[in-house]
PyMOL Python script that loads the backbone (N, CA, C, O; Angstrom):
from pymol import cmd

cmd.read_pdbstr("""\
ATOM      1  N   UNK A   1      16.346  -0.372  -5.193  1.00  0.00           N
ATOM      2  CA  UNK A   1      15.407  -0.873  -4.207  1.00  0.00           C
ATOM      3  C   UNK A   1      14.493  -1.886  -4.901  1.00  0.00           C
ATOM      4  O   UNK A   1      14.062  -1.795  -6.051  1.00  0.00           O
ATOM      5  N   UNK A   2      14.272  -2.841  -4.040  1.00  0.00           N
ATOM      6  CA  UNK A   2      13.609  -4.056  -4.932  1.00  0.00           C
ATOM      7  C   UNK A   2      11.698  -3.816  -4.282  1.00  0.00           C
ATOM      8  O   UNK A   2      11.272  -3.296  -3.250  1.00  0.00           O
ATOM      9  N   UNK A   3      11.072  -4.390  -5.310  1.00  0.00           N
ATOM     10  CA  UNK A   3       9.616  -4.058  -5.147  1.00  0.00           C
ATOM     11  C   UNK A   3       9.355  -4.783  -3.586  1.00  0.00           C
ATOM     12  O   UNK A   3       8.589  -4.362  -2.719  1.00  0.00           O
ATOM     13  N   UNK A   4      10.130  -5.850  -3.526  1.00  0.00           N
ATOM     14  CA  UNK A   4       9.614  -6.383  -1.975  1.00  0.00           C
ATOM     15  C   UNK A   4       9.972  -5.634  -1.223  1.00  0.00           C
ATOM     16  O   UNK A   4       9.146  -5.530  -0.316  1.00  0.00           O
ATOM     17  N   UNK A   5      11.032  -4.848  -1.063  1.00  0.00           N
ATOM     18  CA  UNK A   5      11.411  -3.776  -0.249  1.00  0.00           C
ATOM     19  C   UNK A   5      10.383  -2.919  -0.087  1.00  0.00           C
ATOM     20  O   UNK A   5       9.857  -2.634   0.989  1.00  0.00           O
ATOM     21  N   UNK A   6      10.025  -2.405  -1.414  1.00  0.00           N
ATOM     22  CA  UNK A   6       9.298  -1.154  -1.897  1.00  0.00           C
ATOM     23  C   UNK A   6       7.725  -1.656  -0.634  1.00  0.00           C
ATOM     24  O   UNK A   6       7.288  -1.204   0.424  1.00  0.00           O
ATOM     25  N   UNK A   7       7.429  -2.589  -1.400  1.00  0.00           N
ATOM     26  CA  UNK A   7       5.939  -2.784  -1.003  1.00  0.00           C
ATOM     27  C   UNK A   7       5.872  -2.746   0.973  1.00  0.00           C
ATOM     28  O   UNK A   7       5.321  -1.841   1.601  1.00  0.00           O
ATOM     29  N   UNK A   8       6.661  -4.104   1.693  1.00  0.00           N
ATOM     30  CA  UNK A   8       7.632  -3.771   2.763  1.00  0.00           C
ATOM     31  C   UNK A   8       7.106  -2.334   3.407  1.00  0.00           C
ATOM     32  O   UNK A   8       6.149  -2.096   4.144  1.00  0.00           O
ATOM     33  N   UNK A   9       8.044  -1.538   2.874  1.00  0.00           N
ATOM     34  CA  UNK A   9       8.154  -0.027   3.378  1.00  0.00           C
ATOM     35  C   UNK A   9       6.714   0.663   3.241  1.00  0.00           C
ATOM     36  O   UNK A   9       6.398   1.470   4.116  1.00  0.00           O
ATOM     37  N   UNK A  10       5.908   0.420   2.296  1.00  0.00           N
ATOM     38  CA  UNK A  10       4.487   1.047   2.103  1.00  0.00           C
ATOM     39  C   UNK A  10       3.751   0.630   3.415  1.00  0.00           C
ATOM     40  O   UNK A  10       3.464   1.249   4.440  1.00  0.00           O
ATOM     41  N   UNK A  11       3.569  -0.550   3.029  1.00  0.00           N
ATOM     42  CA  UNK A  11       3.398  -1.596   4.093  1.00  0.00           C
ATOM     43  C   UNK A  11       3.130  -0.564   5.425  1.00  0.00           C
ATOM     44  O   UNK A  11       2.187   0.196   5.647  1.00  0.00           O
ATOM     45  N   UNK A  12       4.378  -0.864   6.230  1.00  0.00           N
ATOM     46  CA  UNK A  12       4.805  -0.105   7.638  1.00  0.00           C
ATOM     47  C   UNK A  12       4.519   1.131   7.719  1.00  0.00           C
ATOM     48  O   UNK A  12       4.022   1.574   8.755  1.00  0.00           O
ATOM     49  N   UNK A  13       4.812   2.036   6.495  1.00  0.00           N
ATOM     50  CA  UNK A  13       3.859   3.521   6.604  1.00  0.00           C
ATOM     51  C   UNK A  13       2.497   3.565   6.874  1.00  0.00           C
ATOM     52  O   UNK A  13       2.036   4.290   7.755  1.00  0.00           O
ATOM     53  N   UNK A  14       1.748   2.756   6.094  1.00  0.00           N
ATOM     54  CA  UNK A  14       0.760   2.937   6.265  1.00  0.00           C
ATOM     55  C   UNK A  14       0.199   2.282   7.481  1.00  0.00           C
ATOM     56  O   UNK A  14      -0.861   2.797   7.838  1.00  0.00           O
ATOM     57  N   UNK A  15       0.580   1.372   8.154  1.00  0.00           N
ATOM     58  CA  UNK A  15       0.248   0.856   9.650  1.00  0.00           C
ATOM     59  C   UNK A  15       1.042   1.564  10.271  1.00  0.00           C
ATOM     60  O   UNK A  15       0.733   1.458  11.458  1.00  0.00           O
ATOM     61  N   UNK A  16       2.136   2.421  10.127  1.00  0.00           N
ATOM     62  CA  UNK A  16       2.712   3.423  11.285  1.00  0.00           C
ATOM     63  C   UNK A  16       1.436   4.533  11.399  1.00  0.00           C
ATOM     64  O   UNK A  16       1.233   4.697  12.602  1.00  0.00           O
ATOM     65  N   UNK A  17       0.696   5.183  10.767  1.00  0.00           N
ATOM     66  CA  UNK A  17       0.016   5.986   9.811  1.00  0.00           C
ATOM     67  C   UNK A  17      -1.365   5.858  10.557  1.00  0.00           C
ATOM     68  O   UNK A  17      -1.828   6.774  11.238  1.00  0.00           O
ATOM     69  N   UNK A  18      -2.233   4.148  10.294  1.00  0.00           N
ATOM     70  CA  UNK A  18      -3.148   3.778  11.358  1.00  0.00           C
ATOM     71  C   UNK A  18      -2.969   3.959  12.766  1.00  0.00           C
ATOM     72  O   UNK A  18      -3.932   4.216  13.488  1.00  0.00           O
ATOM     73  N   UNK A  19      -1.629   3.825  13.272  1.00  0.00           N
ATOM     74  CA  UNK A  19      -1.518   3.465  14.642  1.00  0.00           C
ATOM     75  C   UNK A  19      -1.718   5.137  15.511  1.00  0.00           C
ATOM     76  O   UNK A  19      -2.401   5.402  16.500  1.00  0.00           O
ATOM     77  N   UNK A  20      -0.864   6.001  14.709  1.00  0.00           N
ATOM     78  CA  UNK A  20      -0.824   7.041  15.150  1.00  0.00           C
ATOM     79  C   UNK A  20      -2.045   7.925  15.193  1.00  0.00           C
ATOM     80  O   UNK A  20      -2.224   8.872  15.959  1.00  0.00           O
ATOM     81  N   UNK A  21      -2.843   7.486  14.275  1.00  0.00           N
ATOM     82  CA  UNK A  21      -4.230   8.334  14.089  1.00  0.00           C
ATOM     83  C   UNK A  21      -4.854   7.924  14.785  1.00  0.00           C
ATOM     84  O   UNK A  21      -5.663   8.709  15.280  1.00  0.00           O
ATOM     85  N   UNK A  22      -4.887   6.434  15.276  1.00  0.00           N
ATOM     86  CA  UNK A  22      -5.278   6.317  16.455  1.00  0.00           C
ATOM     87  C   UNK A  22      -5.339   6.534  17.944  1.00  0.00           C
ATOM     88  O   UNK A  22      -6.144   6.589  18.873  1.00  0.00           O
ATOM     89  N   UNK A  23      -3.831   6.643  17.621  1.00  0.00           N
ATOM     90  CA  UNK A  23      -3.247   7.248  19.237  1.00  0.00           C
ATOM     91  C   UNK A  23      -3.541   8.516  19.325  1.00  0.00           C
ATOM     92  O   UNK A  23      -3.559   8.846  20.511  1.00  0.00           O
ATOM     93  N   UNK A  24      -3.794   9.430  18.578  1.00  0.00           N
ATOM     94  CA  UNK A  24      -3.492  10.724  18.493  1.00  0.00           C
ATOM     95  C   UNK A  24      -5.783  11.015  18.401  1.00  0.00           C
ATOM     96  O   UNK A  24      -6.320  12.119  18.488  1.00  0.00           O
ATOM     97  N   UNK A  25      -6.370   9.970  18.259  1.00  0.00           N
ATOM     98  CA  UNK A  25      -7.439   9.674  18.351  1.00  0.00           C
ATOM     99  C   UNK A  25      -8.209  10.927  17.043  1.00  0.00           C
ATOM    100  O   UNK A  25      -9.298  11.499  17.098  1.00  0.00           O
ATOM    101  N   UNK A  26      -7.511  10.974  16.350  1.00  0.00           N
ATOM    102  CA  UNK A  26      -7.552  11.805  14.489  1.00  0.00           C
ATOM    103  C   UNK A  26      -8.412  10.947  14.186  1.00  0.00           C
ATOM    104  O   UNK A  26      -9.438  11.457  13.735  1.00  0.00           O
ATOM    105  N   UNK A  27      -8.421   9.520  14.265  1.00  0.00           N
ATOM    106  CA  UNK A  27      -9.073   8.559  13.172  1.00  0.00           C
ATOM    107  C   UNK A  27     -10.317   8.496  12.820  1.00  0.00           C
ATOM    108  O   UNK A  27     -10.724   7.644  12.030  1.00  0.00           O
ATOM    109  N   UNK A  28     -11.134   9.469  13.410  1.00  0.00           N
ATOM    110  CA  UNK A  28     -12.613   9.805  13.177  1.00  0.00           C
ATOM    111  C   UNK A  28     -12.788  11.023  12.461  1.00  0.00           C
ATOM    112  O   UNK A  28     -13.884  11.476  12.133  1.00  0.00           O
ATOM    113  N   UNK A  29     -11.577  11.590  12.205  1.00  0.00           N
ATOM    114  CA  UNK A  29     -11.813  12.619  11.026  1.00  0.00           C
ATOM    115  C   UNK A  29     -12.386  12.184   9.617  1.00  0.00           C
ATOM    116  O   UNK A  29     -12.158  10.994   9.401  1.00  0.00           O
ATOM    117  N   UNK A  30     -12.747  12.524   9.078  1.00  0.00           N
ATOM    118  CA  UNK A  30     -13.110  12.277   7.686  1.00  0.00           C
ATOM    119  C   UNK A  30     -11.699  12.215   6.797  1.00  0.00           C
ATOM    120  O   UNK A  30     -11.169  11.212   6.320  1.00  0.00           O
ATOM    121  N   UNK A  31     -11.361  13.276   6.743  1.00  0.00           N
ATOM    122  CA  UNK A  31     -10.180  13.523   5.609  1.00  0.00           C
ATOM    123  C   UNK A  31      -9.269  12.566   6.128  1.00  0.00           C
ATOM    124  O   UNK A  31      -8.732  11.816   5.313  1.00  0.00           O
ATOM    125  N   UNK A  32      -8.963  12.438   7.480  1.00  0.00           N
ATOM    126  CA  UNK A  32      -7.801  11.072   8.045  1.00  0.00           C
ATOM    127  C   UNK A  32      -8.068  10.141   7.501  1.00  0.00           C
ATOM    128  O   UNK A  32      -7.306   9.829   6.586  1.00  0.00           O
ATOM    129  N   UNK A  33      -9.397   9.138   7.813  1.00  0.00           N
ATOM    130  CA  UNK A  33      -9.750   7.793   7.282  1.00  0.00           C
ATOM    131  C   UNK A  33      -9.588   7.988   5.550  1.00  0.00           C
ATOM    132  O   UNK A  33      -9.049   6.938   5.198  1.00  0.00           O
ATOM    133  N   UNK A  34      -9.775   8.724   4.497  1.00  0.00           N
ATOM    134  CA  UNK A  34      -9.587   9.106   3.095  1.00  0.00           C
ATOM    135  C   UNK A  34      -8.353   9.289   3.079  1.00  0.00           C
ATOM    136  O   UNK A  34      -8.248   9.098   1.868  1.00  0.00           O
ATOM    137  N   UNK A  35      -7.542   9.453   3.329  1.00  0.00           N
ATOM    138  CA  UNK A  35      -6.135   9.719   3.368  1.00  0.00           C
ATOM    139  C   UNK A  35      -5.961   8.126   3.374  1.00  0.00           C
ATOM    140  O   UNK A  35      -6.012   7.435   2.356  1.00  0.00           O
ATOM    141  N   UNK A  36      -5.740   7.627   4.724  1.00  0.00           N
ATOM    142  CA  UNK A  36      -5.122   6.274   5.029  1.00  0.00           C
ATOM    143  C   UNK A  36      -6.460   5.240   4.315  1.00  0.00           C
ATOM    144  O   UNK A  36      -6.071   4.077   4.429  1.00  0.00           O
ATOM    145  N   UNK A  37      -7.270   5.256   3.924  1.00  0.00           N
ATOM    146  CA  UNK A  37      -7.703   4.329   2.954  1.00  0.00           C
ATOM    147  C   UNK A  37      -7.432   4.553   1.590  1.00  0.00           C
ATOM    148  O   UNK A  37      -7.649   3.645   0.788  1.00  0.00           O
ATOM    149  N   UNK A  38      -6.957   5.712   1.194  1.00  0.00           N
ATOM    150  CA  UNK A  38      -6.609   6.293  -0.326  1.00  0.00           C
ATOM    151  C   UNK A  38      -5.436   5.359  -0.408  1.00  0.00           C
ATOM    152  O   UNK A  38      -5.419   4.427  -1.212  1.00  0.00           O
ATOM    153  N   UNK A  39      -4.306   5.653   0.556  1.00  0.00           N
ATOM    154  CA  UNK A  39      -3.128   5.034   0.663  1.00  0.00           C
ATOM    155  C   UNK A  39      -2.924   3.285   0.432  1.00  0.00           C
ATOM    156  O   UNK A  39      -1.970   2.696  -0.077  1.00  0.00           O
ATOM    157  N   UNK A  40      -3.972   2.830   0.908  1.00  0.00           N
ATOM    158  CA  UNK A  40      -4.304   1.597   0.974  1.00  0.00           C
ATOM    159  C   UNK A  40      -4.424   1.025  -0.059  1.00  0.00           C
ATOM    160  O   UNK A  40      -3.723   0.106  -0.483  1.00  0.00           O
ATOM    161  N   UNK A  41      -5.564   1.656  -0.678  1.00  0.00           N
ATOM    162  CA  UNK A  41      -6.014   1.611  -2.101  1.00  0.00           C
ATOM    163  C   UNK A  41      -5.065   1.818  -3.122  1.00  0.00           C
ATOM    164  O   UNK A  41      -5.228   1.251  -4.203  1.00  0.00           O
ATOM    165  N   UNK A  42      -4.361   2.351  -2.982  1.00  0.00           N
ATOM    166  CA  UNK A  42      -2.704   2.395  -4.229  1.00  0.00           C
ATOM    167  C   UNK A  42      -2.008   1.717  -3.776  1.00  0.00           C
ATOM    168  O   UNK A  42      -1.239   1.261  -4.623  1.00  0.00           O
ATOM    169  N   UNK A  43      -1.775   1.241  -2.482  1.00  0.00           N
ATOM    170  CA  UNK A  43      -1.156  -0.277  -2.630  1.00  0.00           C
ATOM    171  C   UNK A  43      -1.580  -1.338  -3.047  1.00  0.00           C
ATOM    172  O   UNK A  43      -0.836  -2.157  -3.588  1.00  0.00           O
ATOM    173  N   UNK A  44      -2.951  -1.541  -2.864  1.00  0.00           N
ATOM    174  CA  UNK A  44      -3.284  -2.522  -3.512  1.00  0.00           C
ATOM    175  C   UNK A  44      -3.447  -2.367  -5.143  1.00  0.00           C
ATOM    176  O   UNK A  44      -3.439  -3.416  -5.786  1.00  0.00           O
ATOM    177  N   UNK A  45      -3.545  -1.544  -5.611  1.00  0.00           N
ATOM    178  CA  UNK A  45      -3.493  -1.270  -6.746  1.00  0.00           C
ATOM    179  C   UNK A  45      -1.567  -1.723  -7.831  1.00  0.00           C
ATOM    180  O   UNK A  45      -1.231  -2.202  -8.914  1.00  0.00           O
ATOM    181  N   UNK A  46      -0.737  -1.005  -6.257  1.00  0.00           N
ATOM    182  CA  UNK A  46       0.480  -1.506  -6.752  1.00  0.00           C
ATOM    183  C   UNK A  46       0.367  -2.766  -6.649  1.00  0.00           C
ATOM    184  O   UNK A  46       0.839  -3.411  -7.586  1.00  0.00           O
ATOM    185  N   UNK A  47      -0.165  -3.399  -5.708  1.00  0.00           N
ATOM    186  CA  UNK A  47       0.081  -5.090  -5.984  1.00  0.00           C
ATOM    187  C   UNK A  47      -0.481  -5.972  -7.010  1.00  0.00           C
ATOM    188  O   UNK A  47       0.056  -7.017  -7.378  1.00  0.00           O
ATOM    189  N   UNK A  48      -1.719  -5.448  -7.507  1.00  0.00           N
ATOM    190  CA  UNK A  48      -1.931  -5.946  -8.534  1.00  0.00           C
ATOM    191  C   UNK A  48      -1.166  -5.292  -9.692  1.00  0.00           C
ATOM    192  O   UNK A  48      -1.011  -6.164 -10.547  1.00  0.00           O
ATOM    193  N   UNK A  49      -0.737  -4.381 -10.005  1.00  0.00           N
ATOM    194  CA  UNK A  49      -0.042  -4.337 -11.135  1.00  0.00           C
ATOM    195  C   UNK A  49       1.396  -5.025 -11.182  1.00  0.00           C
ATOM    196  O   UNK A  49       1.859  -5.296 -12.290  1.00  0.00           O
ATOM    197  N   UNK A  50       2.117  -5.317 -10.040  1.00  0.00           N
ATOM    198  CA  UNK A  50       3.145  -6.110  -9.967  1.00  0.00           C
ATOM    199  C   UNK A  50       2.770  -7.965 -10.152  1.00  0.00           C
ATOM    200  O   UNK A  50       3.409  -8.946 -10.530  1.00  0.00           O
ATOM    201  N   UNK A  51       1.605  -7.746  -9.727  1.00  0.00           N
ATOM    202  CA  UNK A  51       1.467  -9.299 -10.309  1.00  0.00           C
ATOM    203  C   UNK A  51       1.365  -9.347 -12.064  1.00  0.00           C
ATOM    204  O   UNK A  51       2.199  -9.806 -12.843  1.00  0.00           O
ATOM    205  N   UNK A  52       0.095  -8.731 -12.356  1.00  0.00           N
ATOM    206  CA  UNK A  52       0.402  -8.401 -13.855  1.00  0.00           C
ATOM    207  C   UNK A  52       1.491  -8.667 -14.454  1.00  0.00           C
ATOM    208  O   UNK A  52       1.595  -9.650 -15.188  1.00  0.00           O
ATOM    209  N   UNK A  53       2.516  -7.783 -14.217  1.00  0.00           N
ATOM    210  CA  UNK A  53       3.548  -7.297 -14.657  1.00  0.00           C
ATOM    211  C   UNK A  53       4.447  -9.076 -14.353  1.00  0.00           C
ATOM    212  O   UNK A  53       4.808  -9.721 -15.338  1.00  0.00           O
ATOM    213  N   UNK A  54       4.663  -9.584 -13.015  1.00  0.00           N
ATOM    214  CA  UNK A  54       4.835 -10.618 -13.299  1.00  0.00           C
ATOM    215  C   UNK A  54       4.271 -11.920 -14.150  1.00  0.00           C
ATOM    216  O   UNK A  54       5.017 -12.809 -14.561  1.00  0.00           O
ATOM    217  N   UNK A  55       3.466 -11.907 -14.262  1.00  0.00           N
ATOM    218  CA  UNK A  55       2.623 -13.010 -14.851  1.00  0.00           C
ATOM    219  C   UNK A  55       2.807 -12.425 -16.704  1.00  0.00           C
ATOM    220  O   UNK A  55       3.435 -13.055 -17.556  1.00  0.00           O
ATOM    221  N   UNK A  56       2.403 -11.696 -16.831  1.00  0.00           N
ATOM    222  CA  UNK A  56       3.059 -11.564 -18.166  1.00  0.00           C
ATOM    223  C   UNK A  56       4.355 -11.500 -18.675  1.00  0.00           C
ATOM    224  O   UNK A  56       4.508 -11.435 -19.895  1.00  0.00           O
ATOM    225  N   UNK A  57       5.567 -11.510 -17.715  1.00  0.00           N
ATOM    226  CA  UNK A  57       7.059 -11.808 -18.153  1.00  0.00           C
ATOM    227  C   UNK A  57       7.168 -13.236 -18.069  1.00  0.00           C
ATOM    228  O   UNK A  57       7.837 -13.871 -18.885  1.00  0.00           O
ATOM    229  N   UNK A  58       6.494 -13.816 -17.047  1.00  0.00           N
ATOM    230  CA  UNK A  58       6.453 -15.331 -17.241  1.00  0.00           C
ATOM    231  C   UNK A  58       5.730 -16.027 -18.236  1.00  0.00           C
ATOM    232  O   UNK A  58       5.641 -17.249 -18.115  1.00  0.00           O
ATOM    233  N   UNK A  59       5.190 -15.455 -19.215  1.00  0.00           N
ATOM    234  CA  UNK A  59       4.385 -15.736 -20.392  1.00  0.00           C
ATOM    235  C   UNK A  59       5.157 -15.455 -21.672  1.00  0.00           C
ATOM    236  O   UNK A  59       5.482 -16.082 -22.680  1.00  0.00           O
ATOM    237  N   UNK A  60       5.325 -14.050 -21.107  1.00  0.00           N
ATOM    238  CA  UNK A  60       6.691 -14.107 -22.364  1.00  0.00           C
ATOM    239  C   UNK A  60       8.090 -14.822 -22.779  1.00  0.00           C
ATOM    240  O   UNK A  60       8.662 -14.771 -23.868  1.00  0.00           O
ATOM    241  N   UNK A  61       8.569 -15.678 -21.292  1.00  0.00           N
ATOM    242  CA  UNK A  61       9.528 -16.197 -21.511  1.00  0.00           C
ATOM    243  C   UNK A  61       9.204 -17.535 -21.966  1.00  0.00           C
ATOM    244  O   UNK A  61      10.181 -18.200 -22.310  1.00  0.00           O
ATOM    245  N   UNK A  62       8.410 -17.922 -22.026  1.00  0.00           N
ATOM    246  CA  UNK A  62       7.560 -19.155 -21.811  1.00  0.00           C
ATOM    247  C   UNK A  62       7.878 -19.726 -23.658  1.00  0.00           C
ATOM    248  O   UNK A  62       7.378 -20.770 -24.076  1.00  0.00           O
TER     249      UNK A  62
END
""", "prot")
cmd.dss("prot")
cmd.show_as("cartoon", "prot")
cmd.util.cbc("prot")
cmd.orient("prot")
């Protein structure tokens, strides 16, 4: 599975994830919103480490 996939699929969970907590009108729980912003937060976390991770192979080949 390739990281664009990977990220992709996070992606859609986590807006499948918003939508439903909404519908399901959860999203004013405490622990819900910490959950789906936790989630958020390690994606973005994966995205910056995939840039990293790119930008330093392009340095190394360099």
């Amino acid at each position: 599975m390739s990281k664009d996939t990977l990220a992709l699929t996070y992606t859609g969970i986590i807006a499948l994830c918003f939508l439903l907590a909404g519908i399901f009108d959860v999203l004013d729980y405490f622990i819900v919103q910490a959950l789906l912003f936790i989630g958020f937060i390690l994606f973005l976390f994966f995205l910056i480490l995939q840039i990293i991770r790119d930008i330093e192979q392009k340095n190394h080949l360099d």
